[in-house]
C-alpha positions as CSV (number, residue, x, y, z in Angstrom):
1,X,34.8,15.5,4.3
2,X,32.6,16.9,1.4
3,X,33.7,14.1,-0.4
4,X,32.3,11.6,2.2
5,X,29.1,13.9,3.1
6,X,27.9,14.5,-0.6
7,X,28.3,10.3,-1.1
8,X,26.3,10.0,2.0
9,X,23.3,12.0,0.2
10,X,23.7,10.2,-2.7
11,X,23.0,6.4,-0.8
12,X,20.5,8.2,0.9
13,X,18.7,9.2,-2.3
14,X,19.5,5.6,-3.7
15,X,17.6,3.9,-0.9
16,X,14.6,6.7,-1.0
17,X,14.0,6.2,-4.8
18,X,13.8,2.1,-3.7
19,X,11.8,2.7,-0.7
20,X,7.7,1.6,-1.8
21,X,6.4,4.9,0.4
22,X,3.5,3.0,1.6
23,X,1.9,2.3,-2.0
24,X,-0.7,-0.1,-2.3
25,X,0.7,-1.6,-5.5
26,X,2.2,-4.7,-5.4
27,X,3.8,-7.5,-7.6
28,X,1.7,-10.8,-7.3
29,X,3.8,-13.9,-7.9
30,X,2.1,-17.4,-8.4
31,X,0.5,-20.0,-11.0
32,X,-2.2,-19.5,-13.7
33,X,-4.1,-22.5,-13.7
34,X,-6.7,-24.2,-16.5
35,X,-8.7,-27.5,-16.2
36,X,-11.4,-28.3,-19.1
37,X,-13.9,-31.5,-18.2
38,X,-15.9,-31.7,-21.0
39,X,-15.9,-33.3,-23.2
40,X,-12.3,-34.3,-22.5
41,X,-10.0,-32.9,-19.8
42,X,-7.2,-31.1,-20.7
43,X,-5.6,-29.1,-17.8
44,X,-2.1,-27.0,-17.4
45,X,-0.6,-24.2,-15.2
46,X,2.1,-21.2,-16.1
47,X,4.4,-19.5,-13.6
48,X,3.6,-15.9,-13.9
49,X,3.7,-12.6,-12.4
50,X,1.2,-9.7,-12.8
51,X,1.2,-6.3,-11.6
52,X,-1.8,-5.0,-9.0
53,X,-1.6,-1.3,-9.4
54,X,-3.8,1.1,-7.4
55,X,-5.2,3.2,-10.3
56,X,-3.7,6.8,-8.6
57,X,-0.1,5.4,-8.0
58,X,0.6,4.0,-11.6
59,X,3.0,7.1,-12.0
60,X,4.6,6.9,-8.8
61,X,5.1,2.6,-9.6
62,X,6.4,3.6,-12.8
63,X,8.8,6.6,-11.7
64,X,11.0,3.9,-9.3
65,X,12.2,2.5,-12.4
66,X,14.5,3.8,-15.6
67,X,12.8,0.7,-17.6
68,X,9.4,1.2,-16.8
69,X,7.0,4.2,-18.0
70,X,4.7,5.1,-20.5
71,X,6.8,5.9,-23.7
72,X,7.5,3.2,-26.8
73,X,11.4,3.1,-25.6
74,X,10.5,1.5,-21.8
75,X,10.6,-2.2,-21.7
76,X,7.2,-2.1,-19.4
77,X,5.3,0.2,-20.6
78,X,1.8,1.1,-19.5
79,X,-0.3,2.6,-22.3
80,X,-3.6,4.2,-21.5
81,X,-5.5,2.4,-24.6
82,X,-4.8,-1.3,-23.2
83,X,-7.1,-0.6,-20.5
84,X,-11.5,0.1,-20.0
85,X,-12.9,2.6,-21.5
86,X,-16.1,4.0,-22.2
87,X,-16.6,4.5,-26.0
88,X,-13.0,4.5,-26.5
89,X,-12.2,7.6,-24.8
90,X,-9.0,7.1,-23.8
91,X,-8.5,10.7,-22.8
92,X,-10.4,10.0,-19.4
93,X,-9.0,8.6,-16.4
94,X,-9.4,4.4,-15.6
95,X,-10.3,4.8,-12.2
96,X,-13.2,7.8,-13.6
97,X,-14.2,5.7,-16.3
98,X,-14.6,2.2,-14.3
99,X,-16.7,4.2,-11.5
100,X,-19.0,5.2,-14.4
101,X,-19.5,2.1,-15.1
102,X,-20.0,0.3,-11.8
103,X,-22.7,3.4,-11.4
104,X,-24.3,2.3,-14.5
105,X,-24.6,-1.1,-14.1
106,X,-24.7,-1.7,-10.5
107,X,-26.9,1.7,-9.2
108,X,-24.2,2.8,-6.6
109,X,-21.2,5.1,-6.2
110,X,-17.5,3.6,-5.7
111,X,-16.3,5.0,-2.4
112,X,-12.5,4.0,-2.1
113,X,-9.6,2.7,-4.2
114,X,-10.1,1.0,-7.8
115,X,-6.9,-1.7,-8.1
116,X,-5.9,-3.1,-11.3
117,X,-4.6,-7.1,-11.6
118,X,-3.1,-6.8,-15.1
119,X,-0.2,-7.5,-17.5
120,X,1.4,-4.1,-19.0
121,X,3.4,-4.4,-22.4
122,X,6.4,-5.8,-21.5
123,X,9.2,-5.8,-24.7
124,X,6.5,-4.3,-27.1
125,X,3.5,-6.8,-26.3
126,X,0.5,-6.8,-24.5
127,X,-1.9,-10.0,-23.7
128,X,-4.2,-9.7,-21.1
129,X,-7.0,-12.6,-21.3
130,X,-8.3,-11.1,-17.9
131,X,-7.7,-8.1,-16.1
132,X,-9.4,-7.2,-13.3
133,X,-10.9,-4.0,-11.8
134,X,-11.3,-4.3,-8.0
135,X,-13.2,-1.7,-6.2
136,X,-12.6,-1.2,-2.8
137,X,-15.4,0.6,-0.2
138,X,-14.1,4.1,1.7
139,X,-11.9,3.0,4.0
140,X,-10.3,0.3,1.6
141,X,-11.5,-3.0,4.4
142,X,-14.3,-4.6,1.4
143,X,-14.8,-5.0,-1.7
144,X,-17.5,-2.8,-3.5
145,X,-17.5,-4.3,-6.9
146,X,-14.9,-6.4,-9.5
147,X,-15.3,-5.0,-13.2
148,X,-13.5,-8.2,-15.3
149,X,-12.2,-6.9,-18.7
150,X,-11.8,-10.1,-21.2
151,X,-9.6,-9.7,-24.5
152,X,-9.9,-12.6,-26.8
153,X,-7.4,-14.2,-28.6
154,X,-6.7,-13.6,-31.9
155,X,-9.9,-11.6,-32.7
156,X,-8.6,-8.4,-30.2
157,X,-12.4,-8.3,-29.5
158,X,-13.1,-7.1,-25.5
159,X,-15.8,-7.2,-23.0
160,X,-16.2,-6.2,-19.7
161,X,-18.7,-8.1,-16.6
162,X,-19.4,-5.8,-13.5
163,X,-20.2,-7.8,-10.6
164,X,-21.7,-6.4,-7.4
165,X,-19.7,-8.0,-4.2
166,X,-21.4,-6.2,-1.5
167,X,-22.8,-9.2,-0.3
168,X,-20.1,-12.2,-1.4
169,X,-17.9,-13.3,0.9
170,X,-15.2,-15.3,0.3
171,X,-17.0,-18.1,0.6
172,X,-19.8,-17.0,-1.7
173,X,-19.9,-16.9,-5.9
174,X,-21.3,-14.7,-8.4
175,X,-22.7,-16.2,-11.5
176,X,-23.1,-14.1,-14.8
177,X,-24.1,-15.3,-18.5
178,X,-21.3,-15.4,-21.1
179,X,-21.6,-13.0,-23.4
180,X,-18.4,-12.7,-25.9
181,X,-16.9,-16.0,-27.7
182,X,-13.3,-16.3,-26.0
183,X,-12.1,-19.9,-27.2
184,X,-13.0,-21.7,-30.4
185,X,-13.0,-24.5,-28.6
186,X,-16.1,-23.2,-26.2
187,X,-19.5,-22.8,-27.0
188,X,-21.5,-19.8,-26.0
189,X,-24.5,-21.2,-23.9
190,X,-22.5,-21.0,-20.9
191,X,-22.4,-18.7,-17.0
192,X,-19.4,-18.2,-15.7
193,X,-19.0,-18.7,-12.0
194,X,-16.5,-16.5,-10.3
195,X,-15.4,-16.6,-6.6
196,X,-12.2,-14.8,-5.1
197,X,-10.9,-13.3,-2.1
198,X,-9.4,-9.8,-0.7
199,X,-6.3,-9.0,-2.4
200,X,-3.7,-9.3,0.2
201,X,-0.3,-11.5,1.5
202,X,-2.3,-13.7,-1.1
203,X,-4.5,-13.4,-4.3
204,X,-6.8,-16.0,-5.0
205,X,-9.6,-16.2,-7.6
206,X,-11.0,-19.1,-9.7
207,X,-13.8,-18.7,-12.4
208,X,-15.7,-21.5,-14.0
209,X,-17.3,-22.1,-17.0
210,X,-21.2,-24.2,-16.3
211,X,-22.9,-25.8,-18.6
212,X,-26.5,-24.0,-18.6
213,X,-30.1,-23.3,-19.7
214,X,-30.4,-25.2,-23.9
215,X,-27.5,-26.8,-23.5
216,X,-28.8,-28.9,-20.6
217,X,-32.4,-28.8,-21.6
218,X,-31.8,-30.2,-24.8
219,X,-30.2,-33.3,-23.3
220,X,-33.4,-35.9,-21.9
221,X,-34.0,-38.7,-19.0
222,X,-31.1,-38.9,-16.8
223,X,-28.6,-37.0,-18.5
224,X,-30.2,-33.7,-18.6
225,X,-29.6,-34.1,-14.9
226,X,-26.2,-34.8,-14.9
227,X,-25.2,-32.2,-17.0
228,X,-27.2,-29.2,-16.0
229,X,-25.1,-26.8,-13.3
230,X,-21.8,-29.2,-14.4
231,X,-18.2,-27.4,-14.9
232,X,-17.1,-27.4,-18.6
233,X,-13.9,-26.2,-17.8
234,X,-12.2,-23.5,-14.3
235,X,-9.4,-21.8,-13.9
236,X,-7.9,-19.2,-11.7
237,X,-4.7,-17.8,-10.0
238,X,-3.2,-18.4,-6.8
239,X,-0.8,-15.4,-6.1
240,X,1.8,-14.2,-3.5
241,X,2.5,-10.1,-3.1
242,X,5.5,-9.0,-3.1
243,X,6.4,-5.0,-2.4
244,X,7.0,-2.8,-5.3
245,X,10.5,-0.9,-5.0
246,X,13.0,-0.5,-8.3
247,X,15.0,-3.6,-7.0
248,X,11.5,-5.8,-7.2
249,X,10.5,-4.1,-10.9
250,X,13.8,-4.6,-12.5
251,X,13.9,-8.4,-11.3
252,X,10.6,-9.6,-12.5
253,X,11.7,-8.4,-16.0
254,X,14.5,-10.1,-16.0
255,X,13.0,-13.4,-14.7
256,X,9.8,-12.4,-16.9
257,X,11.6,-10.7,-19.9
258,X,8.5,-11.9,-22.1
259,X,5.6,-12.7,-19.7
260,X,3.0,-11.0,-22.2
261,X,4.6,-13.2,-25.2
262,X,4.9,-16.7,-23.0
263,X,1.0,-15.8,-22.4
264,X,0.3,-15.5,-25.9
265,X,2.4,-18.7,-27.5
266,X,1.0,-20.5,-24.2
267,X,-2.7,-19.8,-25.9
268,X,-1.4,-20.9,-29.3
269,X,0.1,-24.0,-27.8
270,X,-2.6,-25.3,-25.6
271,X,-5.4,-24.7,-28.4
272,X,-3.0,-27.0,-30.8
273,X,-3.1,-29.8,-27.9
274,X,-6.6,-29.5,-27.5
275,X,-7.4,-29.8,-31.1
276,X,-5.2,-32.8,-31.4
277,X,-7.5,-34.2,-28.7
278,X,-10.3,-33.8,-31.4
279,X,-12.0,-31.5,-29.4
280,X,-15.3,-30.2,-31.4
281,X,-14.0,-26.1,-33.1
282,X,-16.7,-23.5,-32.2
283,X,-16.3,-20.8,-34.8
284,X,-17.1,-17.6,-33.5
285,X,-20.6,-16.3,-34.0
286,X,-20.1,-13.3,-35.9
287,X,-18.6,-15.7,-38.6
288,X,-21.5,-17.9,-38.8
289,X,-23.4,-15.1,-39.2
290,X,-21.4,-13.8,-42.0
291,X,-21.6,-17.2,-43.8
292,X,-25.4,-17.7,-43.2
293,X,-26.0,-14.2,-44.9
């Protein structure tokens, strides 16, 4: 009978440890999409996953699992210095340092959550082209603000945009100015154009690049028309959740065991096609600089 009792706690414990204990981290499960227009198209899509991790339950996600933490020997690691910071101060909290900046930028004070859509090193690499900062009002039922965080590939260089979505619907886009050189194969005169949705069952969001301001201007007669406001090139994710317990960690690694990797030869890859399509190199600006000096 203590035989039979004490293996009774130890199932019990079993399915506690699994159990998700209400956290508003998930899994999202889905496609990573690209189309370019201009000046030829050139389009693909990648299965992927990404983790959503509510900024104050990254612990508690990473305890369910022996292969995930925050040490060199766990196969998903999280390491603080992957993520936004201010001045490099990696010693402050994410969700601290991301509400410094919305204050900054924007002029007002996050009130509720801060969720993170973001790839953590999985096998001993990291790529995270986009990772996104949502913040959530006070009781968590809007969104506040989405700080994007852009890491380019192969410079390492990042930048972050802070848009205010107070007043964005779903229906409704924000448009911000480029400001760091991502792909040598995309000029700088660009906006970006990004429209999403609640994080939910579902994660949707698409961001475009436009052909703007000199680029268009410098065009004449009819053409100038044509071009101003058109899409050089969108992409986006289209994502289902899926709860977070041990069971759901340990199989996206092993259907995943190199996400971050697939994401960086994918990069590799596609820039090879689209340079065998003759597609005009951009070099990035800090290089021309260099030269012209």
């Amino acid at each position: 009978m203590p035989e039979r009792s004490t293996l009774q706690n130890n199932t019990a414990l079993q399915v506690e440890a699994e159990k998700p204990d209400n956290l508003h981290s998930a899994i999202y499960q889905g496609w990573v999409w690209h189309h370019r227009y201009l000046p030829k198209s050139h389009k693909f899509r990648y299965r992927v996953f990404m983790m959503y991790l509510e900024l104050t339950e990254i612990d508690s996600v990473l305890s369910l699992s022996k292969f995930w933490g925050r040490h060199w020997y766990h196969l998903a690691r999280f390491k603080r210095s992957d993520y936004f910071s201010i001045d490099s101060d990696y010693a402050q909290n994410i969700d601290t340092a991301v509400k410094q900046e919305v204050k900054r930028q924007l002029g007002f004070d996050v009130t509720g959550s801060i969720c993170l859509l973001t790839n953590l090193k999985y096998f001993g690499y990291i790529t995270n082209p986009i990772s996104c900062y949502y913040c959530f009002n006070a009781d968590n039922s809007q969104l506040q603000a989405l700080l994007i965080e852009v890491t380019n590939t192969p410079w390492g260089e990042r930048h972050h945009y802070v848009l205010d979505l107070r007043k964005h619907g779903v229906s409704r886009a924000v448009e911000f100015e480029k400001k760091m050189h991502v792909s040598p194969f995309m000029p700088m005169d660009r906006n970006y154009r990004w429209q999403g949705e609640m994080p939910a069952q579902k994660l949707r969001y698409t961001l475009a690049s436009l052909v703007m301001g000199d680029a268009a201007s410098s065009k004449t007669g009819s053409s100038a028309q044509s071009i101003e406001n058109q899409k050089h090139f969108d992409s986006g994710v289209v994502f289902d959740r899926q709860a977070i317990n041990a069971k759901a960690l340990n199989s996206v690694l092993l259907r995943f065991p190199f996400m971050t990797l697939k994401v960086l030869s994918a990069i590799y890859w596609q820039a090879l096609k689209i340079w065998l399509k003759k597609i005009p190199f951009v070099p990035h600006p800090n290089a021309k600089a260099n030269t012209s000096q």
